[in-house]
Every structure is written in C-alpha cells, then in structure tokens.
N, C-alpha and C positions, 0 to 999 in steps of 0.2 A: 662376092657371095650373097651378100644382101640382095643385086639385082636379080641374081638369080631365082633366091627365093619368094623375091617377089612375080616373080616371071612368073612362076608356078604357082603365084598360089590364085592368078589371075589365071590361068588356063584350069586350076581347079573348079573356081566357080565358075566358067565359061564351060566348062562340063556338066554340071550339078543341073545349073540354069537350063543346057542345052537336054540333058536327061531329062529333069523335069517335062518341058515342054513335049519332049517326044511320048514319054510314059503316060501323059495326058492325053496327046493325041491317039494312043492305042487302048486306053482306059474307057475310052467315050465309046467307041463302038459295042465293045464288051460289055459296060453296063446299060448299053440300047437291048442289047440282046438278052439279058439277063435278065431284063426288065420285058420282054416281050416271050419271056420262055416262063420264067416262074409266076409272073400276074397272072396268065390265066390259070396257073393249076390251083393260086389261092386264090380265084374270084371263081371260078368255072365261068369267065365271060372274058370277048377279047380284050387284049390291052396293045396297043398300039403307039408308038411313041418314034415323033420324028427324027430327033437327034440330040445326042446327049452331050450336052461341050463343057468338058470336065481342064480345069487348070490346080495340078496339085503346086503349084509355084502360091497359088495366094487361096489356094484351098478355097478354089469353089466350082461349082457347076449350075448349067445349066440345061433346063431338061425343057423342050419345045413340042408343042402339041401332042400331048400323052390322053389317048384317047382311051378310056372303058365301054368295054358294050355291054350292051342291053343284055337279059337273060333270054332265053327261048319262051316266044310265049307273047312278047311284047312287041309294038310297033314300030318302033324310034331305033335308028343303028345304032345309038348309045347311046348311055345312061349320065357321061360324066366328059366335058370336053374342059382342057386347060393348055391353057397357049402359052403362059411361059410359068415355068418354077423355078425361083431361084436358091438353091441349095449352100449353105456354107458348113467343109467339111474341116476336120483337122485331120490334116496331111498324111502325117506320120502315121497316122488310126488306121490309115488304107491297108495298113502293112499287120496292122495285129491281131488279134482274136476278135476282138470289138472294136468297130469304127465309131468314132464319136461324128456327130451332127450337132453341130452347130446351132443352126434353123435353117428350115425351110418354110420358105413365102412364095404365098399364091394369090394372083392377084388376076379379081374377074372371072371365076369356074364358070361354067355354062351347064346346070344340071336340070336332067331332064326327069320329069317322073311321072309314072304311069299307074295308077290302082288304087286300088282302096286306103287310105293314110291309117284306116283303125283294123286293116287285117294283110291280106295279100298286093304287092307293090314290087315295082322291080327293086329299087334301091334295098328294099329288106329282103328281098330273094338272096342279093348280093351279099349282105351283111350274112347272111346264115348259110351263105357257101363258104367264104372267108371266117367264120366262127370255128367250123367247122375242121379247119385248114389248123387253124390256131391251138384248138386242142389237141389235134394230133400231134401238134408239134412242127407243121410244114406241111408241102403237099407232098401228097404220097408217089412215092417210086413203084410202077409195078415188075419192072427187070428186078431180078433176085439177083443177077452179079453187080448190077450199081446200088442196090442196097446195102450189100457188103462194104461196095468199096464209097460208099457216100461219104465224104467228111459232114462232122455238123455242120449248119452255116452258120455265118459267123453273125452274131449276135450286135445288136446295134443300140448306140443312146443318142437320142433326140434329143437336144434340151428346149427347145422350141417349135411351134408351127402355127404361121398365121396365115389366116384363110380371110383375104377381103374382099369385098364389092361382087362375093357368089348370087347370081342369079338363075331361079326354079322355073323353069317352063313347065308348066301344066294347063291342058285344053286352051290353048292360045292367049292362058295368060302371065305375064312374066314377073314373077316375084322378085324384091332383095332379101339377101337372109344378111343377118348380122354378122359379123366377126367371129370366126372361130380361132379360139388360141388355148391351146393343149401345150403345157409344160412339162419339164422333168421327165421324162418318157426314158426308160431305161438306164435309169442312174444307178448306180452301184454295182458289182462284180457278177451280177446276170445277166443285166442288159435286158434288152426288148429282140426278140423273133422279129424279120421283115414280116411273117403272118400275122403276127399280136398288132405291130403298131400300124399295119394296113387295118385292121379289126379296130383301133380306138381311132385311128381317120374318120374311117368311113361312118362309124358307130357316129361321130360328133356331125357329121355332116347329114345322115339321116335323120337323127332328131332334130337337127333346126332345120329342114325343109317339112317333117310332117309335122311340126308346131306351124310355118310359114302357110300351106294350103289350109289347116287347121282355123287358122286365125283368119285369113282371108275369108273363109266359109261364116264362121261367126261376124264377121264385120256384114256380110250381104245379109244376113238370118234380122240382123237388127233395124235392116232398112237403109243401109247405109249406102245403098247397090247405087242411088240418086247421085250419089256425087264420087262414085268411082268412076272408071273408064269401064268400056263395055267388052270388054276383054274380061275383066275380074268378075262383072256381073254374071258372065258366062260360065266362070270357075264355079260360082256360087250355085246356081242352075245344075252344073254338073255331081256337084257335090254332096247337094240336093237330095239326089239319087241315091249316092253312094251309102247318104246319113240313113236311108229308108234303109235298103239292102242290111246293112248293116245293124239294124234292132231287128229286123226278122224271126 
C-alpha cells in the first residue's frame, strides 16, 4: 500500500510539473498577443513584441524585443526598443482577479526622441494617448455586443520595476539616463489597470529623458561643448533652436 501510494503521488507531481510546463507553453503566445492587441489601443502607436517565454513552475517570464512605435507625425519607426524584460510573476495570481508581479527588470532601453522637450515630442504624444486610455479606465471598445459582454480586466500589482543602463538617441547624440525604480505599484484590493501602470512607466521614463536632452543642452549653453564629443555639441546646436522657438 505504501508503494502504491507513493507511486501516485510521483505520477501526481510528474503531472503538475508536466501541466505546468505545457500551460506555460500556451500562456506565452497568449500574452504575445495580448500584448500586441491591447498596447496599441492604450498607446494609439504600435507595440510589437517578439516572444513571450513565460514558466509558471518558477513564475517567471520573459518578454524579447517588445518594440513601441513612434506616433504619426514623426520620423524614427519607434519611439522605445527593449531586448529582453525579465518578469517575475506569482503563479498562482495567473488564475485570480489580480496577478501579483513581482518585478520587472530592464536592462539597456534604446529610446528614441524626437521634438521640442518644453512642448510637443513624441514620447509625450505617447504619454497623453495612454493618459487618456487610463482615465477612461482601458481602451475603448467600439462593438456594442463586446461591450456588454467585456469582462473587467483583471487588475494588477507591481511591486517593483527597474529600468537600467537606458539610452536617449536624439539628433545623433546618445544619451544615459539614470535608474528608474518605481515601487508598490498597485498594492492593496484595487490594484493597478495595465493602462494606469503602462501611464506611471512611461510618465517616469519621459521625465528622465526630457531632464537628460535638458541637461545636455545646459551643459553645451555653458561652454562645455570643448570637451564633449561632437555628437552632443550638435544636440546643443539643435536645441539651440528649439530654446529660441520655444520663448517666442
């Protein structure tokens, strides 16, 4: 009898194990797609994303070259390139009203930015499409039978997110921006909307790039253009402009 029950209860976790794995492998395309269907209706710009390799056995993921594009208007096919995220989930959360998150870490962003830092720019285009998305509560459904039958979506808590070694391309010169690390992001029985805490990403990553060209601008204003590379004196040169345009 003992053999037996152990027999079983080895075929139980050789079950569990083998679900898990499978449930992962069908999970990852799902939220590729999820991810390439709801980004743009809260960015209004594309969202591209190579593959998603999600393991609920040690709750985590990974999300590979997930691209944003640029808004209408701009030159650059996108606004925001990141080559690997790595995601740690608790497991169990896949299955309830609110999934808990762990942290997500990113390391190395490629952001591009195009316009004026003290008015119109695409990064803030972006932010006030997703503001937008945010207050309403998601993006909007215009079918009137999937509006009926939409469920809410399911509501999320972040407890982390580190953003390192992101670098700003603007007019051929390439910035570092500092560390961005946002905590607590939807703690307690409401949670965070995927639109709210896509809005406090993106919100924390616009501000330290338009401080970053900001600062670069002020560093050339002071003379400083002598002993930078000729990339940045040319940021300064551009900015230049922008500074005139700009008291108008």
């Amino acid at each position: 009898m003992k053999k037996l029950f152990f027999t079983l209860g080895i075929i139980l976790v050789v079950l569990i194990v083998a679900g898990g794995i499978v449930l992962g492998f069908f999970l990852g395309p799902i939220v590729k797609t999820g991810m390439e269907t709801i980004g743009p209706k809260i960015t209004q710009v594309s969202v591209k994303v190579d593959a998603v390799n999600l393991s609920l056995l040690t709750g985590s993921a990974e999300i590979k070259n997930l691209t944003v594009g640029n808004p209408e208007g701009y030159k650059a096919p996108q606004a925001i390139h990141i080559g690997s995220a790595a995601v740690g989930i608790n497991p169990l959360s896949v299955f309830s009203d609110k999934i808990v998150i762990r942290s997500v870490r990113v390391e190395g962003p490629e952001i591009t930015f195009e316009g004026n830092p003290f008015s119109g720019n695409n990064l803030n285009t972006i932010l006030k499409n997703v503001n937008a998305a945010s207050k309403s509560g998601g993006p909007a459904t215009t079918n009137a039978a999937a509006k009926t039958a939409q469920k809410p979506p399911k509501k999320l808590e972040v407890d982390e997110v580190l953003i390192t070694g992101a670098k700003v391309n603007f007019n051929g010169a390439t910035l570092p921006l500092p560390d961005i690390h946002l905590t607590n992001l939807g703690k307690g029985s409401d949670g965070i909307t995927p639109a709210d805490l896509t809005r406090r990403v993106l919100d924390a990553i616009t501000t330290a790039t338009v401080k970053a060209v900001v600062g670069a601008a002020s560093n050339v204003g002071k003379g400083v253009e002598k002993s930078l590379s000729g990339s940045v004196s040319n940021l300064g040169k551009s900015l230049g402009g922008l500074f005139k345009k700009s008291t108008n």
